[in-house]
ROLUM-366475 format. One record per atom (N, C-alpha, C): atom name; residue number from 1; z, y, x. Coordinates in nm, 3 decimals. Example, Ala and Ser with C-alpha at 12.3 -4.5 7.8 and 13.67 -1.06 7.14 Angstrom:
residues 2
vexse  torlo  c3  c2  c1
N  1  0.780  -0.569  1.319
CA  1  0.780  -0.450  1.230
C  1  0.780  -0.330  1.320
N  2  0.708  -0.225  1.285
CA  2  0.714  -0.106  1.367
C  2  0.787  0.003  1.290
This chain:
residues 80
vexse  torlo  c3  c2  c1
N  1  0.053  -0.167  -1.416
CA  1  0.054  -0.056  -1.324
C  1  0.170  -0.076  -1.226
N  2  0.170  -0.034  -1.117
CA  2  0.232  -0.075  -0.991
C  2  0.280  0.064  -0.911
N  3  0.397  0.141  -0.906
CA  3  0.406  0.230  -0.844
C  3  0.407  0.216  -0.663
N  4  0.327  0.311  -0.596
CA  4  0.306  0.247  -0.478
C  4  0.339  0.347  -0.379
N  5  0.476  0.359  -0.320
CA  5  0.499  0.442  -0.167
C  5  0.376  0.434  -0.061
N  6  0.423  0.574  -0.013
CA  6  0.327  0.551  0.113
C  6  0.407  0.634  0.198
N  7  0.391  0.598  0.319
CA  7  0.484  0.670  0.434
C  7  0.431  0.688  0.529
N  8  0.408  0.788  0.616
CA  8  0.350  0.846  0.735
C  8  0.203  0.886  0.749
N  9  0.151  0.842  0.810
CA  9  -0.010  0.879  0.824
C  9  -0.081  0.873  0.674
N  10  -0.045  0.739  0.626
CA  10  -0.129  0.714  0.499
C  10  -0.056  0.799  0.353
N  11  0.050  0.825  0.378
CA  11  0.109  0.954  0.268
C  11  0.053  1.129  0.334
N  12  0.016  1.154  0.429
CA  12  -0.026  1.265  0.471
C  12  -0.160  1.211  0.445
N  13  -0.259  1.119  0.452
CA  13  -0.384  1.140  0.446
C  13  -0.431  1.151  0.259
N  14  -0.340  1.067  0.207
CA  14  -0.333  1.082  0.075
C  14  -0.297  1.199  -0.018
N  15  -0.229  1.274  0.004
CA  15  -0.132  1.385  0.042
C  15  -0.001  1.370  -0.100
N  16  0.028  1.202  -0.096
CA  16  0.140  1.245  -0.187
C  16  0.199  1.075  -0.097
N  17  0.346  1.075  -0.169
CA  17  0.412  1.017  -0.133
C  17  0.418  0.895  -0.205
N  18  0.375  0.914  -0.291
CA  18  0.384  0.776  -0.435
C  18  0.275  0.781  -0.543
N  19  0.198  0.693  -0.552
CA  19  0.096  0.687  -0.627
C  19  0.100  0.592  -0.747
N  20  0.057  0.579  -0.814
CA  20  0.012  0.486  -0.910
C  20  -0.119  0.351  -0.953
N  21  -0.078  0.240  -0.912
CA  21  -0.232  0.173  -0.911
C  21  -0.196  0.082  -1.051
N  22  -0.383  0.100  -1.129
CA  22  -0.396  0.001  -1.197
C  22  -0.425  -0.164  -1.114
N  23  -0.375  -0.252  -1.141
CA  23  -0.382  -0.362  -1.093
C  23  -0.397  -0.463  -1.190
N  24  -0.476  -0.589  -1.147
CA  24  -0.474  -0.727  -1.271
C  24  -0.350  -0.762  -1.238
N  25  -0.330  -0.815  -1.336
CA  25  -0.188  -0.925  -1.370
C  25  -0.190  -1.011  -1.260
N  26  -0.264  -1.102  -1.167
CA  26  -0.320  -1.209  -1.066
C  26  -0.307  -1.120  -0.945
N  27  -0.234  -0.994  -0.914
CA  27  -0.258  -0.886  -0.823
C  27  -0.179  -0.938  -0.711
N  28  -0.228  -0.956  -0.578
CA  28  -0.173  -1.000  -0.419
C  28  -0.131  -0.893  -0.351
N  29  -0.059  -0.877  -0.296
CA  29  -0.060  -0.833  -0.143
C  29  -0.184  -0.748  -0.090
N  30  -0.273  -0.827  -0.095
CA  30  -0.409  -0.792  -0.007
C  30  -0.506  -0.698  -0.109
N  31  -0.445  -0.674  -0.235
CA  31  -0.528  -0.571  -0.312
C  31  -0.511  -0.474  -0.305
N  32  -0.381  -0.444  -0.253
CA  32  -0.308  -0.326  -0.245
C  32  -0.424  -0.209  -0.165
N  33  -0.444  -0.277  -0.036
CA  33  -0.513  -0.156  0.055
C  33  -0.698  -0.128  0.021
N  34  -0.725  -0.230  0.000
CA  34  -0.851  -0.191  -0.123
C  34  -0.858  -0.046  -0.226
N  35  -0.748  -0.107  -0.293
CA  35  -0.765  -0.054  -0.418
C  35  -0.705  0.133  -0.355
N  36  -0.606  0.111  -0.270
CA  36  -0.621  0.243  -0.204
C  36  -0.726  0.353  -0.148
N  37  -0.813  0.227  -0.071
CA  37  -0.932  0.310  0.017
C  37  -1.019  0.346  -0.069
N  38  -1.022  0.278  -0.201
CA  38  -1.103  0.313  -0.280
C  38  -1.109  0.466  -0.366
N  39  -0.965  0.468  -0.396
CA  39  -0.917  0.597  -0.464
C  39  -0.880  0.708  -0.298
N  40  -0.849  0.708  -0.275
CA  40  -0.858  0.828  -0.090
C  40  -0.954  0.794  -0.011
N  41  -1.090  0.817  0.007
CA  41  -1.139  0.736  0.122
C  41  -1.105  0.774  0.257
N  42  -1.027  0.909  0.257
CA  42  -0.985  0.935  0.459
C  42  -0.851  0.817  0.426
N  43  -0.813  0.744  0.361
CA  43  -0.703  0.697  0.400
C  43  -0.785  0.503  0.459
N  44  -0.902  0.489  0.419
CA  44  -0.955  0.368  0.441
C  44  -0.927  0.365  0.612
N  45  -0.941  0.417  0.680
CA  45  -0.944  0.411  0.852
C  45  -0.847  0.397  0.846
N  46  -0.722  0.384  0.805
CA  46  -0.554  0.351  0.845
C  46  -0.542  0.229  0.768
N  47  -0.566  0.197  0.678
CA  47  -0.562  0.025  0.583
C  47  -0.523  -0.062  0.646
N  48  -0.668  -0.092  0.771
CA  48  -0.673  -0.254  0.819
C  48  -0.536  -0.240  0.903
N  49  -0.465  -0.142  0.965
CA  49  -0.382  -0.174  1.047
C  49  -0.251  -0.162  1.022
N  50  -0.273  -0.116  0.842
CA  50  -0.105  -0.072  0.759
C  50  -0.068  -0.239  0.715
N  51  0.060  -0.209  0.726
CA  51  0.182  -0.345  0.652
C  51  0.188  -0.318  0.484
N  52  0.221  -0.398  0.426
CA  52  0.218  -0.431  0.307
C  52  0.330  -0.444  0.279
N  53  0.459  -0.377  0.227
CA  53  0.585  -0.447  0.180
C  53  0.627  -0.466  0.053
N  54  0.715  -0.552  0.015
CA  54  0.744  -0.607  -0.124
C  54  0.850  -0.594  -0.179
N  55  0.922  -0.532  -0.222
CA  55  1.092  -0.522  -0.258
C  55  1.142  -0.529  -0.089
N  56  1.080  -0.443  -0.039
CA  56  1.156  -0.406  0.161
C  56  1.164  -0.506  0.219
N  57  1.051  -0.597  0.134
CA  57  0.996  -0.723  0.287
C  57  0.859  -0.706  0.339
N  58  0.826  -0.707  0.423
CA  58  0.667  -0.714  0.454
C  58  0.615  -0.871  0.382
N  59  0.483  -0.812  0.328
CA  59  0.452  -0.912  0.224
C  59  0.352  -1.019  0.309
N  60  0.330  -1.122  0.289
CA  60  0.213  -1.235  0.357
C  60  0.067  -1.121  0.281
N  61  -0.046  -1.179  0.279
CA  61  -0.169  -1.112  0.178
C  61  -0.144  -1.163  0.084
N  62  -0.112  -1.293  0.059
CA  62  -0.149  -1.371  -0.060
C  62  -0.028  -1.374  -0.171
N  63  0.109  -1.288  -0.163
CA  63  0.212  -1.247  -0.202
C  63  0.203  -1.190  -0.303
N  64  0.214  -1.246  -0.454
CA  64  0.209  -1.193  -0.586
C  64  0.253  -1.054  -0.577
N  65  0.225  -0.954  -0.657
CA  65  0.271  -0.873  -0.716
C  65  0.345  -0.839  -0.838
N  66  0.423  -0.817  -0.924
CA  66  0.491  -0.829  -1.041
C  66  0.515  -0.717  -1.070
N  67  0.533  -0.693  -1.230
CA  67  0.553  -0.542  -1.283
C  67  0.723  -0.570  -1.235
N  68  0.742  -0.417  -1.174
CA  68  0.845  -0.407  -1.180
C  68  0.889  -0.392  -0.985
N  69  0.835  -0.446  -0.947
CA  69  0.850  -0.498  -0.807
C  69  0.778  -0.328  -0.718
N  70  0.917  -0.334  -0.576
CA  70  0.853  -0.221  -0.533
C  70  0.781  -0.187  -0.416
N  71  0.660  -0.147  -0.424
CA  71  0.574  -0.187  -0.303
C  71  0.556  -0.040  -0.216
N  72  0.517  -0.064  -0.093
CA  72  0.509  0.025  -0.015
C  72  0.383  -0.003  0.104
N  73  0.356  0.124  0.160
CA  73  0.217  0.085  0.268
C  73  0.288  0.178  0.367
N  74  0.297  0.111  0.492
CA  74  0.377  0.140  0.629
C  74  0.248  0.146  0.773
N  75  0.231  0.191  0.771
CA  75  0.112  0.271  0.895
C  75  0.172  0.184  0.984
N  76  0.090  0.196  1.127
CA  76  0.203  0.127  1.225
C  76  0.246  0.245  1.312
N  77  0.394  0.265  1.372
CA  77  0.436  0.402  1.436
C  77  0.445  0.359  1.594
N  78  0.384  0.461  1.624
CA  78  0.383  0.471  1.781
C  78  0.482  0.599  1.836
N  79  0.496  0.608  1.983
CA  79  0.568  0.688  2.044
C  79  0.656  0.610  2.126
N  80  0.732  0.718  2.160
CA  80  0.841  0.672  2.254
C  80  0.978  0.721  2.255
């Protein structure tokens, strides 16, 4: 299990700030927003264009996951 931040659009569409995903042991980067849209589906329309971060790096897709490790999903922010 993988505790998983969310911040901005995709924590308001979700309506919490930190979730919980079951994940395989073999778990990437790129499962992360799947396994999200799957459990919220208004949050699937923000996915393809959210960042993936890894212990406060943005992750590649193919970027292991590890128990213990802390992940987050970052919308992209606009304005001025």
């Amino acid at each position: 299990m993988v505790i998983v931040k969310l911040f901005a659009q995709v924590r308001e569409l979700a309506g919490s700030s930190e979730i919980q995903l079951e994940l395989p042991d073999d778990a990437r980067a790129a499962d992360i927003a799947p396994a999200i849209a799957a459990r919220f589906p208004l949050v699937a329309r923000v996915m393809p264009s959210a960042r993936i971060a890894i212990n406060r790096a943005f992750a590649d897709p193919d970027t292991p996951i590890r128990a213990g490790d802390e992940v987050a999903v970052i919308p992209p922010v606009s304005g001025g």
